[in-house]
MARMI-969318 format. One record per residue (C-alpha): residue number from 1; x, y, z. Coordinates in steps of 0.1 Angstrom, whole numbers, plus 5000, padded with zeros to 4 digits. Layout:
<nodes>
[NUM [X Y Z]]
...
</nodes>
This chain:
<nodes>
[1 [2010 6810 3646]]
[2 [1987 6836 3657]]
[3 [1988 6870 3656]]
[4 [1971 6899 3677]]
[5 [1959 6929 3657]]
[6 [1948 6961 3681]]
[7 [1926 6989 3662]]
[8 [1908 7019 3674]]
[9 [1880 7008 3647]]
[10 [1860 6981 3639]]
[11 [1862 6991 3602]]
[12 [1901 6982 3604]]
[13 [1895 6948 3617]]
[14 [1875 6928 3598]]
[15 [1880 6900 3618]]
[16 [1864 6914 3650]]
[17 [1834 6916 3633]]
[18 [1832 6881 3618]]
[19 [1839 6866 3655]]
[20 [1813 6890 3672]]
[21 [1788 6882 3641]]
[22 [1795 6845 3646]]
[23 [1794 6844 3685]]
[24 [1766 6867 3695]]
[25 [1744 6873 3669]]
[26 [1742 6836 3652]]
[27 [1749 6817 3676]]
[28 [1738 6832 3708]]
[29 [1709 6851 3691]]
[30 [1715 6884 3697]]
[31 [1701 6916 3675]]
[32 [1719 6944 3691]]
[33 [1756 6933 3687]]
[34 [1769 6966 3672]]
[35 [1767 6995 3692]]
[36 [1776 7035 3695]]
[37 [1809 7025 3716]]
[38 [1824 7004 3684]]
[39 [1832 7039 3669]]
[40 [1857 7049 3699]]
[41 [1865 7018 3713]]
[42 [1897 6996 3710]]
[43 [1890 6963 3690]]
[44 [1915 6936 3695]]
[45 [1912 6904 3673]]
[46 [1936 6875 3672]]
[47 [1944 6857 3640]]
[48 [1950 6830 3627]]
[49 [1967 6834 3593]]
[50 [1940 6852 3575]]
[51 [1909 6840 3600]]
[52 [1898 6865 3634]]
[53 [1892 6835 3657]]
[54 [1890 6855 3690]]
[55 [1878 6893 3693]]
[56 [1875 6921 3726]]
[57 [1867 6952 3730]]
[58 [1869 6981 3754]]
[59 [1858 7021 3755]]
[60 [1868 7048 3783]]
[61 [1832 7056 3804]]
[62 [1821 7092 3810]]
[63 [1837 7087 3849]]
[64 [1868 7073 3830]]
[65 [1870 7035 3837]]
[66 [1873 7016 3808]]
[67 [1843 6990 3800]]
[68 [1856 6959 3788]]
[69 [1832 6937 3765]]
[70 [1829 6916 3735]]
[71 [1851 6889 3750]]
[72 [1842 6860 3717]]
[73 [1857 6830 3702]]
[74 [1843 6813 3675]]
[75 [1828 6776 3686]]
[76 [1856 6757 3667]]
[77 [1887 6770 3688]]
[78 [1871 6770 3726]]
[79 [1895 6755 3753]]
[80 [1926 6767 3740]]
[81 [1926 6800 3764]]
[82 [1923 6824 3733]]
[83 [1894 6841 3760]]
[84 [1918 6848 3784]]
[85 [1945 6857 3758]]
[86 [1922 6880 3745]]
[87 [1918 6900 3774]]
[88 [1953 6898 3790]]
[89 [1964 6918 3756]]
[90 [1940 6946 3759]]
[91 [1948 6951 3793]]
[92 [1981 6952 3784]]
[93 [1975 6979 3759]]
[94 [1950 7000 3783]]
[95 [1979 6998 3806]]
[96 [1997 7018 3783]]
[97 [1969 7044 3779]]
[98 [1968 7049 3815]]
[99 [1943 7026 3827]]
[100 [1938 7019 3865]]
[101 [1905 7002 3867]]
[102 [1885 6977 3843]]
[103 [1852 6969 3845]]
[104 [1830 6945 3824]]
[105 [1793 6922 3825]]
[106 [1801 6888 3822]]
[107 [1779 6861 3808]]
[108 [1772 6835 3836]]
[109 [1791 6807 3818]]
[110 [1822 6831 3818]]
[111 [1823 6844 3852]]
[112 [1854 6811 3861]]
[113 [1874 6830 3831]]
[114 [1873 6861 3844]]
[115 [1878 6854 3881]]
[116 [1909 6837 3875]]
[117 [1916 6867 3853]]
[118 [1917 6883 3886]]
[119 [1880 6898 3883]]
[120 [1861 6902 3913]]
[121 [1823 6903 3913]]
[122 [1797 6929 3923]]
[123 [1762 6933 3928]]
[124 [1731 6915 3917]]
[125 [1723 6899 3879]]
[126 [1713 6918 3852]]
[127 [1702 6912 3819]]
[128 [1713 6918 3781]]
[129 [1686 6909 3756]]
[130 [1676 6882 3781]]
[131 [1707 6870 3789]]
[132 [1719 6871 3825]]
[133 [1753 6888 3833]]
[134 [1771 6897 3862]]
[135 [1790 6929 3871]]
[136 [1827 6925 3876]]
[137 [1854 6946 3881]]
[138 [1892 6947 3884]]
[139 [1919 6971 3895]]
[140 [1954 6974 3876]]
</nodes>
């Protein structure tokens, strides 16, 4: 059975950054995983017994719209909807702080996931460490 852990640090939830390690840096090669926003953003990790097997994040903005990011499951446990999971619970729990308006830069490959989500898309491609995302946004 799994189990959802929220935090408002990365420190309390070890298994955030195992998924996020695992995810971005090993597998997809990225340097600059951790960040200035880890120390006052919400980390949500689901569990399985012991194991962080699917991790998100999200921080308020300076014009107040919370940035949602860091949407990772570990290779082993895609196709069972933990993405989705992942982010349906934090936006469940930024609805309780209040929050009207989500935005986030998907990975290309993602883009299905968050649509159906109920993410809408906006301007042109960008780029992560060489990686092309897309701008998406969503209203509560």
């Amino acid at each position: 059975m799994y189990t959802t852990r929220i935090t408002r640090s990365l420190q309390e939830n070890p298994g955030a950054r195992m998924v996020r390690t695992a995810v971005f840096m090993e597998e997809q090669g990225y340097k600059n995983e951790f960040d200035d926003h880890d120390a006052e953003a919400v980390h949500l990790c689901i569990y399985d017994g012991e194991e962080g097997i699917a991790t998100a994040r999200s921080y308020r903005n300076p014009e107040g719209v919370w940035v949602l990011g860091r949407v990772a499951v570990l290779r082993e446990r895609r196709g069972q909807r933990l993405g989705s999971r992942a982010v349906q619970e934090l936006e469940e729990y930024l609805h309780t702080l209040s929050a009207r308006e989500i935005e986030l830069s998907a990975q290309l490959h993602a883009i299905k996931m968050y649509a159906a989500l109920g993410y809408q898309e906006e301007g042109g491609l960008l780029y992560d460490e060489g990686q092309p995302h897309k701008m998406m946004r969503k209203f509560l």
